[in-house]
C-alpha positions as CSV (number, residue, x, y, z in Angstrom):
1,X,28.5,61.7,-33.5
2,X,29.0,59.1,-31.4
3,X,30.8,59.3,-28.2
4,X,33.9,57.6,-27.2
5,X,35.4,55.6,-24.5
6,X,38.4,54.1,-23.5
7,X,42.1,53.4,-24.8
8,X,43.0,55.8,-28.1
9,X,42.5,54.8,-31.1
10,X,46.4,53.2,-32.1
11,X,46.9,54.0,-36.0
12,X,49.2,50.6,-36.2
13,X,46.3,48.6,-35.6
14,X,43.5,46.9,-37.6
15,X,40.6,47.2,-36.0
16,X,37.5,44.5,-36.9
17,X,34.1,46.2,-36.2
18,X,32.2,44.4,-33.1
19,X,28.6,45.7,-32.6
20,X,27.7,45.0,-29.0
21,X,24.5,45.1,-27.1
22,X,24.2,45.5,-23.3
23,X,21.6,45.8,-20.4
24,X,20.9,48.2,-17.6
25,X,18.5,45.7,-15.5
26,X,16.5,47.2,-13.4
27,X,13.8,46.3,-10.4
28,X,13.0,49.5,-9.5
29,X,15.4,49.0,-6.5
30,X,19.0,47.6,-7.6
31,X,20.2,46.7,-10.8
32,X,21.1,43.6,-12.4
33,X,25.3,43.1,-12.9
34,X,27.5,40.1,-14.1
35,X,30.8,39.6,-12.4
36,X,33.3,38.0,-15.1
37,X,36.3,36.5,-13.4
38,X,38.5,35.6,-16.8
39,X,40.3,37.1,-18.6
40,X,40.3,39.5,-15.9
41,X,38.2,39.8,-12.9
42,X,35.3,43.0,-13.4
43,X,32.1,43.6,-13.0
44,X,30.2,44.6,-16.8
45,X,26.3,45.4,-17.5
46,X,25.4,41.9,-19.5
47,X,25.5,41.8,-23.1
48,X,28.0,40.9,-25.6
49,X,29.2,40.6,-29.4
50,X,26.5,40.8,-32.1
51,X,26.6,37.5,-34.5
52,X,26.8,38.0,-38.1
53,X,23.4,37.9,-39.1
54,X,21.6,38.2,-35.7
55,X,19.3,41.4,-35.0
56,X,20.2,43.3,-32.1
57,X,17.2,42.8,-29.6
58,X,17.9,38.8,-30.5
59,X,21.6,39.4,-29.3
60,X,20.6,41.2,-26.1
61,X,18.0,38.9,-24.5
62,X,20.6,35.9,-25.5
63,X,23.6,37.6,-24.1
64,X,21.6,38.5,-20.8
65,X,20.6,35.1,-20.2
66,X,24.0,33.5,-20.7
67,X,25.7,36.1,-18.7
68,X,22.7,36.3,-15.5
69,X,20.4,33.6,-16.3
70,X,17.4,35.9,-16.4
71,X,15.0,36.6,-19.1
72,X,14.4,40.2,-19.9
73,X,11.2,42.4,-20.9
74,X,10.5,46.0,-22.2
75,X,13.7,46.6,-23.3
76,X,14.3,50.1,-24.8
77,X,17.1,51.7,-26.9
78,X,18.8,54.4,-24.7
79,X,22.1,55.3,-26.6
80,X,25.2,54.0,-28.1
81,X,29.0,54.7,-27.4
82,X,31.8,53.6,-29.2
83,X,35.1,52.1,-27.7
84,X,38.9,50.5,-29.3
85,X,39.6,47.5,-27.6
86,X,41.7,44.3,-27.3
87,X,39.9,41.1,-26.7
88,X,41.6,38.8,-25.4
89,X,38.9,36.0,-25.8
90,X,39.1,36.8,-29.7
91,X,42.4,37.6,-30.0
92,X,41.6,40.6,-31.9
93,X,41.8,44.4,-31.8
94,X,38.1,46.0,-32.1
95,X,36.2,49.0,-32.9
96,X,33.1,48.0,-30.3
97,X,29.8,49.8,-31.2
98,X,28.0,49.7,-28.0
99,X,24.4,49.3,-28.2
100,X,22.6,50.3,-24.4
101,X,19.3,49.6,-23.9
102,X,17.2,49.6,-20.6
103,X,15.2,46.2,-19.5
104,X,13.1,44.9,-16.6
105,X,14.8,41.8,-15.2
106,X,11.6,39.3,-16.1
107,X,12.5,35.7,-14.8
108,X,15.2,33.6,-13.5
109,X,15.7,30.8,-15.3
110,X,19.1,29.6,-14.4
111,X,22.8,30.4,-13.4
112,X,24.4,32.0,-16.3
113,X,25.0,29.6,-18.6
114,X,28.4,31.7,-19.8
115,X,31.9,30.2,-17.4
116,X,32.8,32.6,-15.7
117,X,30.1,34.8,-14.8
118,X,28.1,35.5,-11.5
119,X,24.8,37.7,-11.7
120,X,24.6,40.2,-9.2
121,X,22.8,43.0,-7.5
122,X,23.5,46.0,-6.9
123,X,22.8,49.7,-6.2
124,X,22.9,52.4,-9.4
125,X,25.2,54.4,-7.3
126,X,27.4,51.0,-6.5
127,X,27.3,49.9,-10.0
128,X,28.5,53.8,-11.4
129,X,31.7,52.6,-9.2
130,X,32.6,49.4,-10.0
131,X,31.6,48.7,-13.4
132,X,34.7,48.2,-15.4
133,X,33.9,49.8,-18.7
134,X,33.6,53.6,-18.9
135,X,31.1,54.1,-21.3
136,X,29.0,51.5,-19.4
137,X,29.6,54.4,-15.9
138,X,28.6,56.7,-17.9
139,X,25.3,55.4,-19.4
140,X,24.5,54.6,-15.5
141,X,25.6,57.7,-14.1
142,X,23.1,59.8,-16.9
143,X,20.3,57.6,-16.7
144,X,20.2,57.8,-13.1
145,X,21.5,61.4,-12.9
146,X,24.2,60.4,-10.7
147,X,26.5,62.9,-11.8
């Protein structure tokens, strides 16, 4: 069974299934955040939507480097939650299968290439505090045995 965050699932809804994939980036010192601004301003792990078609490990190093700018290596599959959702960028209600895996930040190549986004650094116990998503708190908090 896979666990569930966020808003209640609302029956007079149709939900479209979004698989998502997203990062804790680690240096062995601080971890590797975005900061969206729009729709709403929070700070997320990087990842994103799955395209139709596209394999997951595709999806995360491509959603990493639009969000940070920074190429990833060694990631590993840690878990998966599962969250209901508006998105306001799609305009659509969503069942969001969360895909976690853990990554070394590799290389810098850029600013994010995404609008909207700033990478930034910060500590595991920082980022349990201010990311936005609960299921992304969680995966920090266990993986770091903050709680």
């Amino acid at each position: 069974m896979i666990k569930r965050f966020g808003e209640s699932v609302n029956l007079e809804k149709k939900y479209k299934h979004r698989p998502g994939v997203y990062a804790i980036l680690w240096d062995s010192k601080d971890l590797l955040v975005t900061y969206q601004d729009s729709p709403h301003e929070e700070m997320q792990l990087p990842g994103g939507g799955v395209d139709s078609g596209e394999h997951l490990l595709h999806a995360l190093h491509r959603e990493v480097l639009e969000e940070t700018g920074w190429s990833i290596s060694q990631p590993k599959k840690i878990g998966v939650y599962r969250r209901f959702a508006y998105l306001p960028d799609y305009r659509i209600w969503a069942e969001k299968v969360c895909h976690i895996y853990f990554a070394r930040p590799l290389i810098k190549r850029s600013l994010p290439l995404e609008m909207g986004h700033l990478a930034v650094w910060m500590s595991p116990l920082d980022a349990s505090r201010e990311l936005a998503n609960d299921g992304d708190k969680d995966f920090i908090q266990r993986y770091f045995r903050l709680k």
